[in-house]
N, CA and C atoms of all chains as a GROMACS GRO file, in nm:
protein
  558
    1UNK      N    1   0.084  -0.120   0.000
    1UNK     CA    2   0.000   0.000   0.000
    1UNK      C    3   0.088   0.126   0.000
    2UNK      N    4   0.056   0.234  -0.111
    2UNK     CA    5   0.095   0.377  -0.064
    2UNK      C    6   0.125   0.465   0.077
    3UNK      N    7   0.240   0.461   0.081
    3UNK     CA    8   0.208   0.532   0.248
    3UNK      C    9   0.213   0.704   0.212
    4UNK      N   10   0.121   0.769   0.307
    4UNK     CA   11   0.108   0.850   0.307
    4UNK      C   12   0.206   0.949   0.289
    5UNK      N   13   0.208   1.093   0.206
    5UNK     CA   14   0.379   1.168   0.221
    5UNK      C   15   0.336   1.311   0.264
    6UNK      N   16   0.467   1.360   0.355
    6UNK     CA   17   0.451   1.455   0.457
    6UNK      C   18   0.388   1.606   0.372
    7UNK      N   19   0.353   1.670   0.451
    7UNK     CA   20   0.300   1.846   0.470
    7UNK      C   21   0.372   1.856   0.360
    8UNK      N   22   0.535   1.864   0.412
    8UNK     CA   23   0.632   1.894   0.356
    8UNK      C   24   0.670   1.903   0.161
    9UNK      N   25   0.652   1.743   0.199
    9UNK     CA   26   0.689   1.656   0.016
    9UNK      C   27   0.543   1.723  -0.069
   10UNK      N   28   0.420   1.736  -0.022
   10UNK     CA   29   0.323   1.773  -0.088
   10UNK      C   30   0.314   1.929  -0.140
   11UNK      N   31   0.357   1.989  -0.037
   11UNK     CA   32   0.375   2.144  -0.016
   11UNK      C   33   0.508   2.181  -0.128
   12UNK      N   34   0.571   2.094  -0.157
   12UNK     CA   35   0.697   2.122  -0.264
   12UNK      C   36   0.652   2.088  -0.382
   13UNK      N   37   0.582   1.911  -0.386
   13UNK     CA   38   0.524   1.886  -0.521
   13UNK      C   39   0.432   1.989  -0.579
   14UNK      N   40   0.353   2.094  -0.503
   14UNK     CA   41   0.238   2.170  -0.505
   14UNK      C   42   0.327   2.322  -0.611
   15UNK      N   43   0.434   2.327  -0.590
   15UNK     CA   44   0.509   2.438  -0.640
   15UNK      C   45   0.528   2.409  -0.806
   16UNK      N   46   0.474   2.286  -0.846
   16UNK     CA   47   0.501   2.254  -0.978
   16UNK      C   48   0.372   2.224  -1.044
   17UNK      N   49   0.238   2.242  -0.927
   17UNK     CA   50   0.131   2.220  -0.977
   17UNK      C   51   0.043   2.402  -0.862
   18UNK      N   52   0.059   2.463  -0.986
   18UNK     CA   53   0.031   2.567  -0.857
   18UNK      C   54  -0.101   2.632  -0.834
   19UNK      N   55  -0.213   2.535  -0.945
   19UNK     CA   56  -0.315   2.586  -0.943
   19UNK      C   57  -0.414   2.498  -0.820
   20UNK      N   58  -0.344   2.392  -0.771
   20UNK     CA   59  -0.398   2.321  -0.664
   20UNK      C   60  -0.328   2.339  -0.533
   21UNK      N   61  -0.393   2.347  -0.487
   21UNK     CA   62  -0.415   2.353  -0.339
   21UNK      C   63  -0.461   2.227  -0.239
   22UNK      N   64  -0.382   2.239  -0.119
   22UNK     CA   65  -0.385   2.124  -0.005
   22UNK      C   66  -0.534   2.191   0.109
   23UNK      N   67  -0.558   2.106   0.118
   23UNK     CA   68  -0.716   2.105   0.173
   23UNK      C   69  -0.736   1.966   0.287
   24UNK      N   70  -0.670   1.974   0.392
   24UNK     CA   71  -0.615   1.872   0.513
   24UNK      C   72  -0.586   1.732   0.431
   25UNK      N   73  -0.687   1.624   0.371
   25UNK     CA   74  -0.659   1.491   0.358
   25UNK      C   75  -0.639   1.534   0.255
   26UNK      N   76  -0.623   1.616   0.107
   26UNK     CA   77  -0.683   1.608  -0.022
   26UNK      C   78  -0.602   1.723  -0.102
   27UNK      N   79  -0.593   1.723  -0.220
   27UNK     CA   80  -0.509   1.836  -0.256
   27UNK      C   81  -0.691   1.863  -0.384
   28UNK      N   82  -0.688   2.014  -0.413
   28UNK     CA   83  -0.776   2.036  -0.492
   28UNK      C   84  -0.769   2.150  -0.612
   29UNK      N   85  -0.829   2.117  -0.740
   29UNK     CA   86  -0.802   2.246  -0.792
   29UNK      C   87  -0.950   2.250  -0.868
   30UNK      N   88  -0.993   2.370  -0.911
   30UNK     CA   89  -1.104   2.422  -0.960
   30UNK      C   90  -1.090   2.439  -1.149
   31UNK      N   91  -1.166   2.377  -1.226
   31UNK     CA   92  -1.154   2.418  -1.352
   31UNK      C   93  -1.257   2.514  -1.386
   32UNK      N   94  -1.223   2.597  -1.475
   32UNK     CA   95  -1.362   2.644  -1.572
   32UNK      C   96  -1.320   2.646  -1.689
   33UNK      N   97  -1.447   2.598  -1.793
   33UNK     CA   98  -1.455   2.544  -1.936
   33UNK      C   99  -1.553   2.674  -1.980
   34UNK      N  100  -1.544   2.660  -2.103
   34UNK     CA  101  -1.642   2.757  -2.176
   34UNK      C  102  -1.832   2.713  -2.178
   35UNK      N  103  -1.841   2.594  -2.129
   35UNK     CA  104  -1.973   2.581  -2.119
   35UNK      C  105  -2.011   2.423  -2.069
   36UNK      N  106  -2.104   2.374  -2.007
   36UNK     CA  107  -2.152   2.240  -1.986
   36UNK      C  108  -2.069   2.129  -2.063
   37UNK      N  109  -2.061   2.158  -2.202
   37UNK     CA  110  -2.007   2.054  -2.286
   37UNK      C  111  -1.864   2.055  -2.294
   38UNK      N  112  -1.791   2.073  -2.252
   38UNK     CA  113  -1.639   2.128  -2.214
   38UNK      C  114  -1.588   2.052  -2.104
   39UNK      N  115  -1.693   2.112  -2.030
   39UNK     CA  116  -1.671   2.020  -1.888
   39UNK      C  117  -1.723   1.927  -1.854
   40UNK      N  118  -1.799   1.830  -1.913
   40UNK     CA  119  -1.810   1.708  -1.922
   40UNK      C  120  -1.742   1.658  -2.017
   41UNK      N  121  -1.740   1.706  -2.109
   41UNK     CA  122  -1.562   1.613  -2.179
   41UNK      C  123  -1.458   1.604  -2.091
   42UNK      N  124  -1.431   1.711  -2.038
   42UNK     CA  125  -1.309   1.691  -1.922
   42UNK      C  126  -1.312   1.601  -1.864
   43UNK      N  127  -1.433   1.608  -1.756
   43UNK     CA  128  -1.481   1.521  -1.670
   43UNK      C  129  -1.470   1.401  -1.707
   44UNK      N  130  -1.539   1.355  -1.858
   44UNK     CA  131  -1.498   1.204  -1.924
   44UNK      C  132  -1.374   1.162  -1.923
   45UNK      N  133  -1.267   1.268  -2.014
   45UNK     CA  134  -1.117   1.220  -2.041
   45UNK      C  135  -1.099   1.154  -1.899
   46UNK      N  136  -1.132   1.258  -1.766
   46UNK     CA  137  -1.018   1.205  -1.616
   46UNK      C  138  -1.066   1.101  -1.572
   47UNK      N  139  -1.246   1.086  -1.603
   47UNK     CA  140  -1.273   0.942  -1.576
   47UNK      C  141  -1.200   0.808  -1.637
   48UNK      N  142  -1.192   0.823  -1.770
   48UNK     CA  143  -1.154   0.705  -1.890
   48UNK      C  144  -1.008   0.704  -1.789
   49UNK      N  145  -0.908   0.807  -1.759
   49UNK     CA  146  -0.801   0.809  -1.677
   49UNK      C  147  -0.774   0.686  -1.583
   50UNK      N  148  -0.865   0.749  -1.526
   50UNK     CA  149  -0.877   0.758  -1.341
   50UNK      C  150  -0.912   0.605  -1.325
   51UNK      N  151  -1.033   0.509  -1.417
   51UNK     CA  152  -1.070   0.393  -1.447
   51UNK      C  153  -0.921   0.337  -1.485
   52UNK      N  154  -0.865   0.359  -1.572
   52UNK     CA  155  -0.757   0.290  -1.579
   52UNK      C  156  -0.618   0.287  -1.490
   53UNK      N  157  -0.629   0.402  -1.443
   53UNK     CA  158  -0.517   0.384  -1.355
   53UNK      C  159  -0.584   0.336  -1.205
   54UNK      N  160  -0.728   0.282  -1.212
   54UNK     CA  161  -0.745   0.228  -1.052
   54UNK      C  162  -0.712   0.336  -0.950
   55UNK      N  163  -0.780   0.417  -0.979
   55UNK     CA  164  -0.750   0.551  -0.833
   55UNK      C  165  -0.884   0.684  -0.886
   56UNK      N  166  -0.966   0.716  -0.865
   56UNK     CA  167  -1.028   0.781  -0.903
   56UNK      C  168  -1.046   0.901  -0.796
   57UNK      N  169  -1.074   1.034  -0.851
   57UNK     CA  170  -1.083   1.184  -0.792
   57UNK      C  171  -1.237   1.159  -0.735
   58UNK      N  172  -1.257   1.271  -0.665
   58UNK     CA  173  -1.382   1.319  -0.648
   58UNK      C  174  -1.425   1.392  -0.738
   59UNK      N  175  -1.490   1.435  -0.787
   59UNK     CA  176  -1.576   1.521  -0.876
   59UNK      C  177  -1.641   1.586  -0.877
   60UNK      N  178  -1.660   1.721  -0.895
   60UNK     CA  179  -1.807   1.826  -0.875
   60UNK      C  180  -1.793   1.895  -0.966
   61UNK      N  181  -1.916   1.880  -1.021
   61UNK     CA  182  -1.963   1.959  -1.149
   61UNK      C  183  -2.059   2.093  -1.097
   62UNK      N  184  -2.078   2.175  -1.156
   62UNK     CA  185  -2.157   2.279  -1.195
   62UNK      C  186  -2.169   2.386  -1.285
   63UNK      N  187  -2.261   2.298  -1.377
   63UNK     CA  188  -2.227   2.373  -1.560
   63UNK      C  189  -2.082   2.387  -1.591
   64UNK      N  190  -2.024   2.471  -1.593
   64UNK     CA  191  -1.928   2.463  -1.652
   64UNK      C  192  -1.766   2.474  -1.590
   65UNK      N  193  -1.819   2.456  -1.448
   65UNK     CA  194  -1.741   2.444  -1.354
   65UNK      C  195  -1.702   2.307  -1.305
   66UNK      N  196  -1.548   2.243  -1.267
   66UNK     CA  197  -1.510   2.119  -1.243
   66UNK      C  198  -1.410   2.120  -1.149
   67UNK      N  199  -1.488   2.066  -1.033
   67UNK     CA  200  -1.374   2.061  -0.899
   67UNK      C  201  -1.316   1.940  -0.927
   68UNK      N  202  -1.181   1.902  -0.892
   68UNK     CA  203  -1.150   1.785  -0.891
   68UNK      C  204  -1.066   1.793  -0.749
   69UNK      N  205  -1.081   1.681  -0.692
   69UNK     CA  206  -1.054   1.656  -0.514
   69UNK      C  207  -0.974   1.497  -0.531
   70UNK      N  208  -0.876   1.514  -0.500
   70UNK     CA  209  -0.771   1.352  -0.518
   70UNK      C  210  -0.735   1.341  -0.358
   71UNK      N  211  -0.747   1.261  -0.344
   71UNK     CA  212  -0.672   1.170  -0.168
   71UNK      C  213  -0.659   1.014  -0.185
   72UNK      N  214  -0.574   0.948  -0.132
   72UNK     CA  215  -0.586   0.771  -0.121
   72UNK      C  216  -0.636   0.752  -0.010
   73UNK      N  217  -0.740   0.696   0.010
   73UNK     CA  218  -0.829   0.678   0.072
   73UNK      C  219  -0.795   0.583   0.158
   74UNK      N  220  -0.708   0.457   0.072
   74UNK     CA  221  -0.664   0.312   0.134
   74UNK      C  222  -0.544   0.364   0.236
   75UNK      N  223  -0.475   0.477   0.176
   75UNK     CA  224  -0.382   0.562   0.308
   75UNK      C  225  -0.390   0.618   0.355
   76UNK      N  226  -0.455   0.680   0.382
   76UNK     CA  227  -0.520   0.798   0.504
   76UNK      C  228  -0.438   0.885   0.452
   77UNK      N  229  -0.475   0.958   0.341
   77UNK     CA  230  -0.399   1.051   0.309
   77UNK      C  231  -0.315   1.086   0.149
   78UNK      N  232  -0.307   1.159   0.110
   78UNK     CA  233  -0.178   1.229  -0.006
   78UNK      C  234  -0.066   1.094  -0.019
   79UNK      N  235  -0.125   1.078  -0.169
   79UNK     CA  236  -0.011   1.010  -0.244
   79UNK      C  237   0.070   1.015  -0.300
   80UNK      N  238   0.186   0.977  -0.372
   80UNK     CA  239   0.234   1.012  -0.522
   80UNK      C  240   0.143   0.954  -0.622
   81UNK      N  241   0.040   0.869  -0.615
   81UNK     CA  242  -0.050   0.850  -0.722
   81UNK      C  243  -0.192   0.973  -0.735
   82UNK      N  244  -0.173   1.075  -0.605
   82UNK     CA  245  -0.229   1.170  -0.626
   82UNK      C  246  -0.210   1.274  -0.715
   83UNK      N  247  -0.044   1.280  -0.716
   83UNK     CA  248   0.008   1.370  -0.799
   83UNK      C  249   0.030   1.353  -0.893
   84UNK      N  250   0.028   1.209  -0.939
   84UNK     CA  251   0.081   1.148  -1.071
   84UNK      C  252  -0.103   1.215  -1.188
   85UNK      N  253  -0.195   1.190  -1.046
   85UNK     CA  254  -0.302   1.230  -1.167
   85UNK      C  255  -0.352   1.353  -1.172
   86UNK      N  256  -0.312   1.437  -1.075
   86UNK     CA  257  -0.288   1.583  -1.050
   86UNK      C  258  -0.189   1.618  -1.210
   87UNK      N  259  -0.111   1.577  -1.231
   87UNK     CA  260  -0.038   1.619  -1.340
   87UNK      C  261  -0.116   1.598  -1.446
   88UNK      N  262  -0.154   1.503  -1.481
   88UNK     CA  263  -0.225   1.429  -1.559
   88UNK      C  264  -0.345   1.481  -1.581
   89UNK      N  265  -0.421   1.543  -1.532
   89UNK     CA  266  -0.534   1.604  -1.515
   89UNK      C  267  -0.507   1.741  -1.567
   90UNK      N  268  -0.371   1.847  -1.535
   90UNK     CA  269  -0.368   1.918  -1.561
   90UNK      C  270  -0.327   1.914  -1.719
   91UNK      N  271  -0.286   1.848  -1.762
   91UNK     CA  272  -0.279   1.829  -1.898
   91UNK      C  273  -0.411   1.784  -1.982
   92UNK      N  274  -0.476   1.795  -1.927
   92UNK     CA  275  -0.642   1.769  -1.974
   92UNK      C  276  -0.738   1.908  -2.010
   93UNK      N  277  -0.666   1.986  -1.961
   93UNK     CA  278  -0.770   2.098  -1.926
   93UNK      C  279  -0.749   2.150  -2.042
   94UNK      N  280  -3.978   3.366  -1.862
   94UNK     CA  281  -3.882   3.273  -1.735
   94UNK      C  282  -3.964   3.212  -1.616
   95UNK      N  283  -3.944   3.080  -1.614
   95UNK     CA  284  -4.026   3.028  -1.479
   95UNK      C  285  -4.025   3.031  -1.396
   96UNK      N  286  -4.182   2.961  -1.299
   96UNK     CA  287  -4.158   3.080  -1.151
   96UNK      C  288  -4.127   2.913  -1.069
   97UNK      N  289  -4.048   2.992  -0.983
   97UNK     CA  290  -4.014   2.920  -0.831
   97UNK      C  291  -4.152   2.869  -0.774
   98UNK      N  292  -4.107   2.734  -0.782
   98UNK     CA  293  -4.255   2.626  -0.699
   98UNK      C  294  -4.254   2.699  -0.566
   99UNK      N  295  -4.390   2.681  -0.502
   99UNK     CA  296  -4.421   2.721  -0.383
   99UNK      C  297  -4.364   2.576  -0.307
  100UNK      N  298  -4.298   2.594  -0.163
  100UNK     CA  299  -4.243   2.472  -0.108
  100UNK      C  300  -4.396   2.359  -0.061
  101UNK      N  301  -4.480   2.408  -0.079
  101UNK     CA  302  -4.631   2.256  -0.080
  101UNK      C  303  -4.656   2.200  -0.168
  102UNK      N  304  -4.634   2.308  -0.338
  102UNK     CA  305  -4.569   2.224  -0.428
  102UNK      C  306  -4.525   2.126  -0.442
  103UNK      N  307  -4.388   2.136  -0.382
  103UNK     CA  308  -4.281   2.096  -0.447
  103UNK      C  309  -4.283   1.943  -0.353
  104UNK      N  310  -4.294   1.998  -0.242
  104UNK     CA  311  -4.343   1.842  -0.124
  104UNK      C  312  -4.467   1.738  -0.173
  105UNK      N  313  -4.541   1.818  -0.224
  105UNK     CA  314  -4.634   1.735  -0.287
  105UNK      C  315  -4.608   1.676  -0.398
  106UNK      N  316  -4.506   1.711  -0.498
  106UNK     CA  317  -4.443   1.674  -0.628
  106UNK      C  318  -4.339   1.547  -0.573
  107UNK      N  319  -4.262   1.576  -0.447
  107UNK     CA  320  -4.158   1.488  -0.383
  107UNK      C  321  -4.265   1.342  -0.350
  108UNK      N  322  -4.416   1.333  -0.321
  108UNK     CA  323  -4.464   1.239  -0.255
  108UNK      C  324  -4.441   1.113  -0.408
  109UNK      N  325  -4.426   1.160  -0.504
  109UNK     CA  326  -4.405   1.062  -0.645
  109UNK      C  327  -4.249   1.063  -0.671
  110UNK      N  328  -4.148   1.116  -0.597
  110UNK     CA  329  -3.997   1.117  -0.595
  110UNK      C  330  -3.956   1.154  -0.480
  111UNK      N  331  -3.981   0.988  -0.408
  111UNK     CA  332  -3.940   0.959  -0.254
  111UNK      C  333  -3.816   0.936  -0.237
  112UNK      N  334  -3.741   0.958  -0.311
  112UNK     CA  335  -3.607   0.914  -0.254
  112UNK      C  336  -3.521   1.070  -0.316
  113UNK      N  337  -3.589   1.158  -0.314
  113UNK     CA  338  -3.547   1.304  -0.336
  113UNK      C  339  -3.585   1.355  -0.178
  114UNK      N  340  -3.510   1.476  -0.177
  114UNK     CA  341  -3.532   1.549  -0.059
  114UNK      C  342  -3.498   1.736  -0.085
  115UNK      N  343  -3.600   1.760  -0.030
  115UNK     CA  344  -3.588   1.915  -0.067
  115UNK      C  345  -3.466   1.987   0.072
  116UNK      N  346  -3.399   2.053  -0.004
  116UNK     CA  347  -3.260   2.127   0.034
  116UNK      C  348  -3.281   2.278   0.053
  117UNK      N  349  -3.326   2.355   0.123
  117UNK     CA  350  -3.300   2.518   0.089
  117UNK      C  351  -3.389   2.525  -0.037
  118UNK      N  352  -3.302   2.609  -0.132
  118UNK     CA  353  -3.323   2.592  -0.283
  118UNK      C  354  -3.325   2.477  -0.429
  119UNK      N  355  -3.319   2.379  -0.379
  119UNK     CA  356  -3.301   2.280  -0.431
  119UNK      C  357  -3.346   2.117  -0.411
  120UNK      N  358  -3.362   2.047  -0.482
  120UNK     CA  359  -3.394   1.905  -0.409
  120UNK      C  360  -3.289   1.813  -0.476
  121UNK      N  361  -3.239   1.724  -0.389
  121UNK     CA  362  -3.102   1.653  -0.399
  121UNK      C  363  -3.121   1.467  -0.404
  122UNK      N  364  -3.087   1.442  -0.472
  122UNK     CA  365  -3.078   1.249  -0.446
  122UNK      C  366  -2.935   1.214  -0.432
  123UNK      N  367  -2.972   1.111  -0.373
  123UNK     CA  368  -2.782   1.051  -0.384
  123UNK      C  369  -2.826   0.855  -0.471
  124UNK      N  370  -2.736   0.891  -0.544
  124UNK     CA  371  -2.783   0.757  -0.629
  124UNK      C  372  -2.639   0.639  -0.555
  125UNK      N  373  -2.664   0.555  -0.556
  125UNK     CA  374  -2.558   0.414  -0.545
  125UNK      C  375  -2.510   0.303  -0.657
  126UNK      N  376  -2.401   0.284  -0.721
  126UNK     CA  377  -2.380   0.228  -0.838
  126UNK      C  378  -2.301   0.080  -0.727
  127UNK      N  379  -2.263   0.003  -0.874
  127UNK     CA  380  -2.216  -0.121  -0.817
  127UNK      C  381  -2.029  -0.087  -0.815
  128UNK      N  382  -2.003   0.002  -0.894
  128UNK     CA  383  -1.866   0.032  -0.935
  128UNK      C  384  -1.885   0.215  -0.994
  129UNK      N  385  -1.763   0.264  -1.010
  129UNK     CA  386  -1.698   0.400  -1.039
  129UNK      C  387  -1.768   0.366  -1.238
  130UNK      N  388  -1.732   0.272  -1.275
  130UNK     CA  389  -1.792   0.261  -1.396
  130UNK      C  390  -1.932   0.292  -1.423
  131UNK      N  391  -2.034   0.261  -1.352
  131UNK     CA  392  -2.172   0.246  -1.342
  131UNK      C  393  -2.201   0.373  -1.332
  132UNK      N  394  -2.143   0.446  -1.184
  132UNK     CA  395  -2.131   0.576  -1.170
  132UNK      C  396  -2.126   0.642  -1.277
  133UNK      N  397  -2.020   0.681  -1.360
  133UNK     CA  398  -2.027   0.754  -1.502
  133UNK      C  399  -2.114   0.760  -1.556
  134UNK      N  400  -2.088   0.637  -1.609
  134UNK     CA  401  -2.197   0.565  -1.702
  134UNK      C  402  -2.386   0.660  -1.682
  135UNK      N  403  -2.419   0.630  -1.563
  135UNK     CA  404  -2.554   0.718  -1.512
  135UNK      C  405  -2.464   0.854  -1.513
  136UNK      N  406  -2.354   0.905  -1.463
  136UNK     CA  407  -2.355   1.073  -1.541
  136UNK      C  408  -2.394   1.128  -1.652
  137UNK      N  409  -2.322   1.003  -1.770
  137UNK     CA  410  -2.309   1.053  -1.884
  137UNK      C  411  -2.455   1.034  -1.914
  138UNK      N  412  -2.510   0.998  -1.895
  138UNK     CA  413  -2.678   0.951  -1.968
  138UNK      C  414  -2.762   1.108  -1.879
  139UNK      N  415  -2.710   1.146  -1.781
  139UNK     CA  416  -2.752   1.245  -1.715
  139UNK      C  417  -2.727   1.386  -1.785
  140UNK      N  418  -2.607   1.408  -1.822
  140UNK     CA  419  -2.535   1.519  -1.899
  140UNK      C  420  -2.574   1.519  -2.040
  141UNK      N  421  -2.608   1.402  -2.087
  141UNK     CA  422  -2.653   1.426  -2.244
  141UNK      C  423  -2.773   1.458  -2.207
  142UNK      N  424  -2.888   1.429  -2.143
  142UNK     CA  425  -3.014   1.467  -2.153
  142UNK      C  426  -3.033   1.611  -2.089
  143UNK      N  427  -2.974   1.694  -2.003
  143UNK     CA  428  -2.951   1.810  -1.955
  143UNK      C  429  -2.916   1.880  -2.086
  144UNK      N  430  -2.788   1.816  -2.160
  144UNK     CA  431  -2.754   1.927  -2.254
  144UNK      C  432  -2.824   1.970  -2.368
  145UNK      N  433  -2.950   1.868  -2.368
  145UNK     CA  434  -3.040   1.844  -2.478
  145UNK      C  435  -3.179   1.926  -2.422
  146UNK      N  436  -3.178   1.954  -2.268
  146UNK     CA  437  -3.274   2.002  -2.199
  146UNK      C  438  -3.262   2.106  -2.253
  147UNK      N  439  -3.124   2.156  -2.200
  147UNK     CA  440  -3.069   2.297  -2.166
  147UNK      C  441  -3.099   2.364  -2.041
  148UNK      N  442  -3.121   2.272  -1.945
  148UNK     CA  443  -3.127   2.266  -1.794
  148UNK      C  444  -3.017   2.145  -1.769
  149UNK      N  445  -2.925   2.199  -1.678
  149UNK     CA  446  -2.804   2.126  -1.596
  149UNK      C  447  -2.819   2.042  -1.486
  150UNK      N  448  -2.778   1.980  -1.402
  150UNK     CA  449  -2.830   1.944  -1.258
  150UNK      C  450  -2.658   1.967  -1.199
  151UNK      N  451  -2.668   2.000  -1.060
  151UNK     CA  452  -2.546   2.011  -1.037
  151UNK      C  453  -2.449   1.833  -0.991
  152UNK      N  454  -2.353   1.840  -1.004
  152UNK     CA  455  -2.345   1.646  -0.983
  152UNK      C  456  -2.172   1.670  -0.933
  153UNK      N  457  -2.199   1.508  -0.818
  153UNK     CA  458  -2.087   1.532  -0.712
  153UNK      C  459  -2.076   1.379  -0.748
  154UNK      N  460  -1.955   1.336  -0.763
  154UNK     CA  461  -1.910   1.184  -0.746
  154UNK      C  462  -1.826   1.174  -0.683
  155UNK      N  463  -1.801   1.065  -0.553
  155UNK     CA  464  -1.713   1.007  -0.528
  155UNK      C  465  -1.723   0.881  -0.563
  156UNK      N  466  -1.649   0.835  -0.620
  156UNK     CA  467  -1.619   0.673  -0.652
  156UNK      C  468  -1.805   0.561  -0.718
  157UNK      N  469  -1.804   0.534  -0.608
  157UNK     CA  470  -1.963   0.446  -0.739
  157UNK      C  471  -2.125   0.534  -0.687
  158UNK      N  472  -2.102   0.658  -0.590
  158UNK     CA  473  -2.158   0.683  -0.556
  158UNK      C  474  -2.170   0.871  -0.632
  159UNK      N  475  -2.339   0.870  -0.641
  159UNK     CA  476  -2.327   1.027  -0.742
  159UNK      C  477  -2.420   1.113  -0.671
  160UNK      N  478  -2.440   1.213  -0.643
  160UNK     CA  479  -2.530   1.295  -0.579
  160UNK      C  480  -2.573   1.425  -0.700
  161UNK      N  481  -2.665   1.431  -0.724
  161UNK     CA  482  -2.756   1.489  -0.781
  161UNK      C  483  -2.799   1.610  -0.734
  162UNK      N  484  -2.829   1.760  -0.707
  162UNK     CA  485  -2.885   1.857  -0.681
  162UNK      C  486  -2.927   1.913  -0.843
  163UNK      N  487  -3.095   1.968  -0.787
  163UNK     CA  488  -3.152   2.041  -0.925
  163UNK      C  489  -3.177   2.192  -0.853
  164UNK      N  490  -3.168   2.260  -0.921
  164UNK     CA  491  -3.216   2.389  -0.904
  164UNK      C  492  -3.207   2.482  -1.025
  165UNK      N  493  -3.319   2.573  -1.031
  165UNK     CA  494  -3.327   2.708  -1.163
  165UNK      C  495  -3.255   2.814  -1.101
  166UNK      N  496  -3.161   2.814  -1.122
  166UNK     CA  497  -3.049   2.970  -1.077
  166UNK      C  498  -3.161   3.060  -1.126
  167UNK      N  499  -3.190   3.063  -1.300
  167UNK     CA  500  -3.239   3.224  -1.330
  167UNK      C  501  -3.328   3.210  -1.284
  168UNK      N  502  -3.429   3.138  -1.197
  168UNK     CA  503  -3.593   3.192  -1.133
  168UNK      C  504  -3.561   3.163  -0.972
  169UNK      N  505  -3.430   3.165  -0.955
  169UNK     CA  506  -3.424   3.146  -0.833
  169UNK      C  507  -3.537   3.054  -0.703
  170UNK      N  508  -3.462   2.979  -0.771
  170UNK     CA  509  -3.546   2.874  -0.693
  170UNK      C  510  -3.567   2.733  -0.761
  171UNK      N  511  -3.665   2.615  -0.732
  171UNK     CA  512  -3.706   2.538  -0.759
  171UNK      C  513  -3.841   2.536  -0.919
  172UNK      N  514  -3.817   2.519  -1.024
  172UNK     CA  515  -3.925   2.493  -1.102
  172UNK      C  516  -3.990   2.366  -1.138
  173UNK      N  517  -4.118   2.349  -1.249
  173UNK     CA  518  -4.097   2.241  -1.314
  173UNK      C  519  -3.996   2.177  -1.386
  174UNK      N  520  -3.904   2.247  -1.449
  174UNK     CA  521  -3.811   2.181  -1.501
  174UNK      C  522  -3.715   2.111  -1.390
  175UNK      N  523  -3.697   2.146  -1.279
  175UNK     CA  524  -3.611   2.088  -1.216
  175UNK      C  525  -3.732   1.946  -1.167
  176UNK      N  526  -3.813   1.933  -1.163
  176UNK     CA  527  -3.912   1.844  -1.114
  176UNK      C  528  -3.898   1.736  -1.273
  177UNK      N  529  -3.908   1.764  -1.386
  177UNK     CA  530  -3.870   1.671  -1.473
  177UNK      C  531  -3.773   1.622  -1.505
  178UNK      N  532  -3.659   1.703  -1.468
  178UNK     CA  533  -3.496   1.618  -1.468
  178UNK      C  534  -3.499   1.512  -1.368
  179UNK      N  535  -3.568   1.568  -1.233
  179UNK     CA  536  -3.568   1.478  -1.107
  179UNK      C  537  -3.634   1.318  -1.174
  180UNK      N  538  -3.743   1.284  -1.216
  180UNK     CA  539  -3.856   1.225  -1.314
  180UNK      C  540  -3.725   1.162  -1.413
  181UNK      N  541  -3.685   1.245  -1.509
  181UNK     CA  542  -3.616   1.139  -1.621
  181UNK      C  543  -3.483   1.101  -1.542
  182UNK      N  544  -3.423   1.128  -1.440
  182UNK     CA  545  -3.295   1.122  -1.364
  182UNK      C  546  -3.311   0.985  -1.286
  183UNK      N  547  -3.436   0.978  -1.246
  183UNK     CA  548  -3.468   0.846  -1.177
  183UNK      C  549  -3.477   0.720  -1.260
  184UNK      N  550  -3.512   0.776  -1.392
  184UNK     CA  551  -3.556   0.666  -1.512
  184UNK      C  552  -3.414   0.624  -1.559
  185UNK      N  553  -3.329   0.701  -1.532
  185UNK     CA  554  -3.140   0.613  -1.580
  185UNK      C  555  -3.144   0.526  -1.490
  186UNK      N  556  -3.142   0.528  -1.323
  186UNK     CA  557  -3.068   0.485  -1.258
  186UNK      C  558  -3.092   0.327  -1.254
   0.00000   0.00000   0.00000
């Protein structure tokens, strides 16, 4: 299992992803698309992702707005497979 | 532009969509899938018929589980249309 990685290691990885933010268990960042259909494509690509890599985000939609919320759940906490789809995600947008 | 249900309405509209619950401004379900796949799967059938509405619902996933909120931002408040998404929203699941 993933063990959890410190304040620290997250708070540095976060300097290379700087539109997300640490939020106690969870790191998070906010999208906006040009309309409903934008952001459910998004939303699809990170699913088709997220299904394959066995680790899936939280999700919140509203029209054209897309929260995405990552934590490992099985570790109580911030992964490197958080960040791996934190990156990954940001290349989606 | 349509008007905001009166809340005896809308309780009386809820007695035929019992597993909805009125929120403030809004009435909310939480649906249960067997897997994160299933989950989608009822998004996407949710998001094509919204985009075809041209009424949205707002939508939260974690993992096989999806939560649903309807509400009319421009009539501020609850309408029929949010009462027929509720109606065809139940008919995916």
């Amino acid at each position: 299992m993933a063990e959890p990685l410190s304040v620290e290691r997250i708070r540095d990885a976060l300097q290379t992803l700087p539109a997300w933010e640490l939020a106690h268990d969870r790191i998070r960042r906010s999208y906006r698309f040009a309309d409903f259909s934008q952001a459910f494509a998004f939303m699809t690509r990170v699913a088709l992702l997220a299904e394959k890599q066995g680790h899936h985000p939280e999700l919140r939609n509203v029209y054209s707005r897309v929260v995405v919320e990552l934590t490992s759940h099985d570790a109580g906490g911030i992964t490197e497979r958080d960040l791996e789809l934190a990156r990954a995600t940001d290349g989606m947008d």
